[in-house]
N, CA, C and O atoms as CSV, one atom per row, in Angstrom:
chain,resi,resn,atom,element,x,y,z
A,1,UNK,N,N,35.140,-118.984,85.144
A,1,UNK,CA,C,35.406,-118.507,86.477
A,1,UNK,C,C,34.514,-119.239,87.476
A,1,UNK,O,O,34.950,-119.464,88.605
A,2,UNK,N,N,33.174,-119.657,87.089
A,2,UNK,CA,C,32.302,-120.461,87.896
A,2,UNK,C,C,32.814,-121.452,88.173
A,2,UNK,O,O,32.910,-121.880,89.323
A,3,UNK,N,N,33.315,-122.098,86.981
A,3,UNK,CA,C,33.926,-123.919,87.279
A,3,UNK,C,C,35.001,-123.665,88.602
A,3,UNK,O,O,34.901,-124.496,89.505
A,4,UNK,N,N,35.841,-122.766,88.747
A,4,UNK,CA,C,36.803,-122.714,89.679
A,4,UNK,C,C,36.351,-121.777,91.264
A,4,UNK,O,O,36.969,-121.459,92.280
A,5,UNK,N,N,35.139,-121.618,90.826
A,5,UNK,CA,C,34.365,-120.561,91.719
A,5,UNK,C,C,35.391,-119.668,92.199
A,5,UNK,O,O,35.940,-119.765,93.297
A,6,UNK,N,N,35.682,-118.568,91.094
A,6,UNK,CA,C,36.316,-117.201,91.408
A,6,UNK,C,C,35.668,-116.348,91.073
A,6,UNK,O,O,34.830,-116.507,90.185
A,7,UNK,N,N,35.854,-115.224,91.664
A,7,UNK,CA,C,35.005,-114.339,91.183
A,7,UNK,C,C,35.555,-112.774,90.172
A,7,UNK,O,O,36.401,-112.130,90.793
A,8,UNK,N,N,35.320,-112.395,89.312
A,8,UNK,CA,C,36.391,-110.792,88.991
A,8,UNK,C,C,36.415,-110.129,89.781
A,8,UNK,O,O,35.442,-109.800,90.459
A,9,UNK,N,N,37.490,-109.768,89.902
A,9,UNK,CA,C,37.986,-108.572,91.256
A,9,UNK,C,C,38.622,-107.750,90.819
A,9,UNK,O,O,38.848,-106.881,91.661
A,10,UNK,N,N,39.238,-107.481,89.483
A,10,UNK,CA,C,40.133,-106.087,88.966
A,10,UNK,C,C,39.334,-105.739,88.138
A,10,UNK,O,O,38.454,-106.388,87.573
A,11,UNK,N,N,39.688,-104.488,88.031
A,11,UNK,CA,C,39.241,-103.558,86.602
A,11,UNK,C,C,40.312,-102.975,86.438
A,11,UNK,O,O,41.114,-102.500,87.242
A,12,UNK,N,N,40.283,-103.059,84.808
A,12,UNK,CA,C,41.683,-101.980,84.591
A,12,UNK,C,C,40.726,-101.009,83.528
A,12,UNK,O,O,40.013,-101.568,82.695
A,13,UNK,N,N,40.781,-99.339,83.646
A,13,UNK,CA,C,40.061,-98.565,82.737
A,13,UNK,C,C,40.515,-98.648,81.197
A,13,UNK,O,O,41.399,-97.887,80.803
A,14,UNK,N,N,40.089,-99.298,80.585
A,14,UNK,CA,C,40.545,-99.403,79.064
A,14,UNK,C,C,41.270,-97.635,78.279
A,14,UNK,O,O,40.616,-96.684,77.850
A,15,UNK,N,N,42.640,-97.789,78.355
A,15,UNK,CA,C,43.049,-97.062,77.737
A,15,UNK,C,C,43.451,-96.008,78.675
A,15,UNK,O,O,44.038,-94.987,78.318
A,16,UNK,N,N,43.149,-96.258,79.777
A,16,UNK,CA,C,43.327,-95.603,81.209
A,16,UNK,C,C,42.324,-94.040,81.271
A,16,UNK,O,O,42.482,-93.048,81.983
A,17,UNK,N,N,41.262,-94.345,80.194
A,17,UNK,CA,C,39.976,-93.498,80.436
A,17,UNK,C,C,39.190,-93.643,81.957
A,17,UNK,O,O,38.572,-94.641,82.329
A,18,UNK,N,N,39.305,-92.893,82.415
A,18,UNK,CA,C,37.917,-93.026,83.936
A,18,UNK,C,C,36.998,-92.366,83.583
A,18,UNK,O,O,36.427,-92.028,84.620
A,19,UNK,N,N,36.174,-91.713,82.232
A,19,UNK,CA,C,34.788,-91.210,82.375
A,19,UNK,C,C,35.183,-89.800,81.647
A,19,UNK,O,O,36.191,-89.254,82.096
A,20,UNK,N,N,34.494,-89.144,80.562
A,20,UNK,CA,C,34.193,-88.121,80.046
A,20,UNK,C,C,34.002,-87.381,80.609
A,20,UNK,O,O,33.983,-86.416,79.846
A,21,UNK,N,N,33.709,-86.891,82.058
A,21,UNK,CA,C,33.187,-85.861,82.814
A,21,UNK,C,C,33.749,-86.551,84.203
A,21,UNK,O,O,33.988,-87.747,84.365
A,22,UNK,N,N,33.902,-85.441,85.203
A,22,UNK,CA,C,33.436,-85.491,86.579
A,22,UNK,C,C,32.737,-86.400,87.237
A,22,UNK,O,O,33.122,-87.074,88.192
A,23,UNK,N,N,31.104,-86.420,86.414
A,23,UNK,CA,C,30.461,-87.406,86.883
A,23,UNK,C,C,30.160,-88.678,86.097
A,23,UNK,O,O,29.404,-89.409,86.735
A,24,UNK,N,N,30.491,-89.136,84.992
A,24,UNK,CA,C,31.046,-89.950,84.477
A,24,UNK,C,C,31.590,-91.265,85.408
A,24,UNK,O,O,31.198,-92.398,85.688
A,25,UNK,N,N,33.196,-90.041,85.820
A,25,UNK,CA,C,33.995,-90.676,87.003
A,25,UNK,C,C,33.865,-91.248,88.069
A,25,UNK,O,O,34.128,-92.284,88.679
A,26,UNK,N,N,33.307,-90.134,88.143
A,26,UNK,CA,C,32.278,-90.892,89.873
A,26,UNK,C,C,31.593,-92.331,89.779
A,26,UNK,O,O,31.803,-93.434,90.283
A,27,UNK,N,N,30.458,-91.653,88.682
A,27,UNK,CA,C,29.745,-93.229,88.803
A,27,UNK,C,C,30.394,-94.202,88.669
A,27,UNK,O,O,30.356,-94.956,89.641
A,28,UNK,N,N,31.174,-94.605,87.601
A,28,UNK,CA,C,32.006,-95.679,87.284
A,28,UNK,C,C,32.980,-96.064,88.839
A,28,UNK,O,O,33.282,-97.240,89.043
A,29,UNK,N,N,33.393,-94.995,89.823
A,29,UNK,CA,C,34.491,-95.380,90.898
A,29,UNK,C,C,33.715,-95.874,91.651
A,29,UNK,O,O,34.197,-96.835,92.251
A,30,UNK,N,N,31.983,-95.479,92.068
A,30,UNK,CA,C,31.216,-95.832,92.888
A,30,UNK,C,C,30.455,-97.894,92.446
A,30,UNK,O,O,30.054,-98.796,93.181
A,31,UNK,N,N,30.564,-97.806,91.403
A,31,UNK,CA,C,30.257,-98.904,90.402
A,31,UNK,C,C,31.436,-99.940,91.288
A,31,UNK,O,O,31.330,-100.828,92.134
A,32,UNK,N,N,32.373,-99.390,90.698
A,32,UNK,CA,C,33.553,-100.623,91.146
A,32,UNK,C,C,33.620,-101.257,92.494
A,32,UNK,O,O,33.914,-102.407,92.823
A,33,UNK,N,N,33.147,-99.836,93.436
A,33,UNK,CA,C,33.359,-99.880,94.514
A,33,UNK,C,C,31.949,-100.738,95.028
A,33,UNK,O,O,32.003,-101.875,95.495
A,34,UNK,N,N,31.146,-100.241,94.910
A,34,UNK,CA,C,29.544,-101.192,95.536
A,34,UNK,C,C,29.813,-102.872,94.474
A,34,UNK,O,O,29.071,-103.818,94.737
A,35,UNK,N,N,30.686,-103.001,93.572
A,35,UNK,CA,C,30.586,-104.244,93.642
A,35,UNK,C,C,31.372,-104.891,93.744
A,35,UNK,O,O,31.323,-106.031,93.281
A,36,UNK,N,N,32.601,-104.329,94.511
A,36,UNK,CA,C,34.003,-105.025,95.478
A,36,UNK,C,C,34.847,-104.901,94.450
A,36,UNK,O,O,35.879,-105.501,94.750
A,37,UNK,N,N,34.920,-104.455,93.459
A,37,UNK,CA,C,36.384,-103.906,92.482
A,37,UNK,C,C,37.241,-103.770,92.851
A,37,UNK,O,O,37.000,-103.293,93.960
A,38,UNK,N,N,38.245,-103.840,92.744
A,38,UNK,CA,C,39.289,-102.518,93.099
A,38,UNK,C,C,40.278,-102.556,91.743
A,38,UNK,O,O,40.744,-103.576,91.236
A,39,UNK,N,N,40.447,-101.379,91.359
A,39,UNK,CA,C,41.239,-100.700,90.237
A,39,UNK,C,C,42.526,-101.551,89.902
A,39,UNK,O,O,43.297,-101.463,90.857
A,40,UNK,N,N,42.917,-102.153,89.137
A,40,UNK,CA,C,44.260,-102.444,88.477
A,40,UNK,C,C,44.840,-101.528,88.255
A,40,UNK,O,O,44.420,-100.611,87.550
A,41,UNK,N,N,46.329,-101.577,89.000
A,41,UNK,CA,C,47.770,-100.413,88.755
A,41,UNK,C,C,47.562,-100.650,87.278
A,41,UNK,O,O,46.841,-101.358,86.575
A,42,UNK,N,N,48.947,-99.331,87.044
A,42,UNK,CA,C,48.917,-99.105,85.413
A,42,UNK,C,C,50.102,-99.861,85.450
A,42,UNK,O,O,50.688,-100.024,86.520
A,43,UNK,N,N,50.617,-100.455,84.146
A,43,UNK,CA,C,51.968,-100.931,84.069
A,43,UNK,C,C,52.343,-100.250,82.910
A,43,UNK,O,O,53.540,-100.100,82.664
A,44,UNK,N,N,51.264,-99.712,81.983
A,44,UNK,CA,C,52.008,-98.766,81.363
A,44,UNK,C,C,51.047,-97.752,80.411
A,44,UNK,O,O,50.000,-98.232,79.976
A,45,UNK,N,N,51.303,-96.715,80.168
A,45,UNK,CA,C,50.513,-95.632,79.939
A,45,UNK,C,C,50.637,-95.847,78.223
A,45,UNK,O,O,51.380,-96.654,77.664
A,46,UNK,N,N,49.796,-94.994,77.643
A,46,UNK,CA,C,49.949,-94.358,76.275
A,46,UNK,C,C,50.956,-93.933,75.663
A,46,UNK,O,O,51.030,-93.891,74.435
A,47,UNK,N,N,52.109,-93.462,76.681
A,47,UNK,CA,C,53.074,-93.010,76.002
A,47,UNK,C,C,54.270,-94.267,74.909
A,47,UNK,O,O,55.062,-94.177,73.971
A,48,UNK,N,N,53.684,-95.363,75.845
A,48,UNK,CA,C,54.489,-96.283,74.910
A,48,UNK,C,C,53.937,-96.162,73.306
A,48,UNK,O,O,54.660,-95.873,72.352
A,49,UNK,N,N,52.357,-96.479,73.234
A,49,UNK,CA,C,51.918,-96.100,71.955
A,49,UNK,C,C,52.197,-95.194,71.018
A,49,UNK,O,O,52.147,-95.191,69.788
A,50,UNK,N,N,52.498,-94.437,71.827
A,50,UNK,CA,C,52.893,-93.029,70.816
A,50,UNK,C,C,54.384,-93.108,70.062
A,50,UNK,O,O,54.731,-92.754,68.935
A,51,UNK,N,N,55.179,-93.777,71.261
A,51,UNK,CA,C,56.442,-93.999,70.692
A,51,UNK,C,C,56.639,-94.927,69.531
A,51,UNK,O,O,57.380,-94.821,68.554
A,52,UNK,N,N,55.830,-95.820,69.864
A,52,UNK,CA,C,55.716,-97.385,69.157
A,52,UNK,C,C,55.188,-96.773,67.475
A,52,UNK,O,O,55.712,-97.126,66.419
A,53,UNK,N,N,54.182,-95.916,67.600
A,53,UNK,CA,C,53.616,-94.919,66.495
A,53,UNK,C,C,54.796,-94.569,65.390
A,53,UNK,O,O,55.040,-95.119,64.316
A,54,UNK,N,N,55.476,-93.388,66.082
A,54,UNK,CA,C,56.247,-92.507,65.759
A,54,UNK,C,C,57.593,-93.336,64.984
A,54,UNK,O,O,58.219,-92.851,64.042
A,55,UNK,N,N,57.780,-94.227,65.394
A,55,UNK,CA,C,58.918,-95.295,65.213
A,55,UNK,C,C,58.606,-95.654,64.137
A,55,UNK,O,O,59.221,-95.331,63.120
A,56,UNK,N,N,57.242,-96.644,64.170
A,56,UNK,CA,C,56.580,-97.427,62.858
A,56,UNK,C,C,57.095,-96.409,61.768
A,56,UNK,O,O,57.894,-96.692,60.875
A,57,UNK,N,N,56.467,-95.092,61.999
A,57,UNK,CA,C,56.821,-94.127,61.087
A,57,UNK,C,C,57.869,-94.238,60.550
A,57,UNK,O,O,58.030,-94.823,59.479
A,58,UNK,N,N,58.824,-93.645,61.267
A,58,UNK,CA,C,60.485,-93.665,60.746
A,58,UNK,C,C,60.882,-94.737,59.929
A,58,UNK,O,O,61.356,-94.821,58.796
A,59,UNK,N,N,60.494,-95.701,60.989
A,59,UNK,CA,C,60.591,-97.054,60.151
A,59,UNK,C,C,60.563,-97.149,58.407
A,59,UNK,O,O,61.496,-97.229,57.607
A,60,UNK,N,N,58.794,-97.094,58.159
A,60,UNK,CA,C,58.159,-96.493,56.991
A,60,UNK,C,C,59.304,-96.015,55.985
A,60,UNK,O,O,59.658,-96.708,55.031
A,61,UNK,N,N,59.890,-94.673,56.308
A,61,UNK,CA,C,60.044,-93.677,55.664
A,61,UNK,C,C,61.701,-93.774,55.273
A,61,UNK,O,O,62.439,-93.119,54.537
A,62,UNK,N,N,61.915,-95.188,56.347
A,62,UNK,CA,C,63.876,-95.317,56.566
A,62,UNK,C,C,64.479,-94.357,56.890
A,62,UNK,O,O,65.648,-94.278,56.514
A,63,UNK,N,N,63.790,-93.065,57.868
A,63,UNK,CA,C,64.613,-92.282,58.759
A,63,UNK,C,C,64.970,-92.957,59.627
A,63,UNK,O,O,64.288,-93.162,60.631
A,64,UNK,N,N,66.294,-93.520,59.391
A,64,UNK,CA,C,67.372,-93.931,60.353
A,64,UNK,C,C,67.482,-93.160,61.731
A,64,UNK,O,O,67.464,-93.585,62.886
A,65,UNK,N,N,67.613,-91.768,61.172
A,65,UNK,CA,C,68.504,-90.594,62.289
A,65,UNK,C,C,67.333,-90.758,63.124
A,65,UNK,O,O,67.525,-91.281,64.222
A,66,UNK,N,N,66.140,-90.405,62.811
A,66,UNK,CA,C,64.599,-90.513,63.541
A,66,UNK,C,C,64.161,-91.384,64.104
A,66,UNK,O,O,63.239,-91.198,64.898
A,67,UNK,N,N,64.748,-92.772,63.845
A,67,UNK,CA,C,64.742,-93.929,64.548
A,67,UNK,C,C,65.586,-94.056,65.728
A,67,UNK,O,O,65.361,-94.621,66.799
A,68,UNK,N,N,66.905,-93.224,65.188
A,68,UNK,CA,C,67.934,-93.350,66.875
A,68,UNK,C,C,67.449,-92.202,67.795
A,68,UNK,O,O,67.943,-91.846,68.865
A,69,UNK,N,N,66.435,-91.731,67.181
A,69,UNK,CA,C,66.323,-90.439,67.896
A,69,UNK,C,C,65.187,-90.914,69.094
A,69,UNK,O,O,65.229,-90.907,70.324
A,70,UNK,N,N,64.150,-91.330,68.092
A,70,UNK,CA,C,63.021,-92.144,69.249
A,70,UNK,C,C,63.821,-93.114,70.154
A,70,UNK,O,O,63.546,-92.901,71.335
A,71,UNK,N,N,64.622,-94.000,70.003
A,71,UNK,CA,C,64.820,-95.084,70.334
A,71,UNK,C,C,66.085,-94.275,72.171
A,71,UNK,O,O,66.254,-94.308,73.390
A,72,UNK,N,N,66.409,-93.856,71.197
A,72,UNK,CA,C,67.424,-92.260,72.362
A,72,UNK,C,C,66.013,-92.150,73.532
A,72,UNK,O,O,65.863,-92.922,74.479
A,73,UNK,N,N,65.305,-91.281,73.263
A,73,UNK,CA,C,63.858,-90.310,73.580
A,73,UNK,C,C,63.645,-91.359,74.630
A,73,UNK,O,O,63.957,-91.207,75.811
A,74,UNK,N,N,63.080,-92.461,74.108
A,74,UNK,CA,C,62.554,-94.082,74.584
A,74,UNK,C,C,63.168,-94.415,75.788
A,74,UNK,O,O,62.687,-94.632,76.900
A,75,UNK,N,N,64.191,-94.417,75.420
A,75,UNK,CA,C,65.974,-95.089,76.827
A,75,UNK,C,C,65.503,-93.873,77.885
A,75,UNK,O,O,65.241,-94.538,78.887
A,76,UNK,N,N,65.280,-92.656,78.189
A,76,UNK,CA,C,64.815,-91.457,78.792
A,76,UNK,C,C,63.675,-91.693,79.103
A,76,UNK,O,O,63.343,-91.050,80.100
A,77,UNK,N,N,62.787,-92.429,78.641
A,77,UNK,CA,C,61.414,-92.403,79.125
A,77,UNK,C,C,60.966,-90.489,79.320
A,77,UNK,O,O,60.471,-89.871,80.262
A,78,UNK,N,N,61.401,-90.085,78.031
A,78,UNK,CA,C,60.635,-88.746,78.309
A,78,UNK,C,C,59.881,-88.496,76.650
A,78,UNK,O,O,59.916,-89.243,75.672
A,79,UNK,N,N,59.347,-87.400,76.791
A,79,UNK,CA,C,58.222,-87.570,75.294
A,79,UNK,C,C,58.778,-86.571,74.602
A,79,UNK,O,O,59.225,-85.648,75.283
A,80,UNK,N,N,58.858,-86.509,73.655
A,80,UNK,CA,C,59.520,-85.522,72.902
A,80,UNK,C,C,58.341,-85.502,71.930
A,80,UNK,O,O,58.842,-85.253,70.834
A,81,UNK,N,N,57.286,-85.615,71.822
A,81,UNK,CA,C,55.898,-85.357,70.575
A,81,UNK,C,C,55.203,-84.056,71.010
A,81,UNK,O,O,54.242,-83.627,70.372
């Protein structure tokens, strides 16, 4: 980043954790903020993981029906776990 003299300017919260507590949170938002951060949007949450999970499973086990079922669930973008 030196050779091109840029500097980091995003943070994205790993796993979309902001802090164990209240103040956790804080510090870390105040952190970003006193050193010109600013937060990276999400493009996508946990829930993909879970699906991606649940699937592997089926997969595993050659529940077919359980596979169209996630894959159904998935197309909805709603959680059925």
């Amino acid at each position: 980043m030196q050779k091109f003299k840029k500097q980091l300017k995003y943070f994205r919260h790993p796993y979309l954790h902001t802090g164990c507590d209240s103040l956790s949170h804080k510090n870390l938002e105040r952190f970003l903020k006193d050193n010109d951060y600013v937060s990276a949007p999400v493009t996508i949450d946990n829930g993909d993981y879970l699906f991606a999970k649940y699937y592997h499973n089926a997969l595993v086990a050659k529940d077919k029906i359980l596979m169209k079922e996630i894959e159904v669930e998935y197309g909805k973008k709603t959680f059925i776990f």
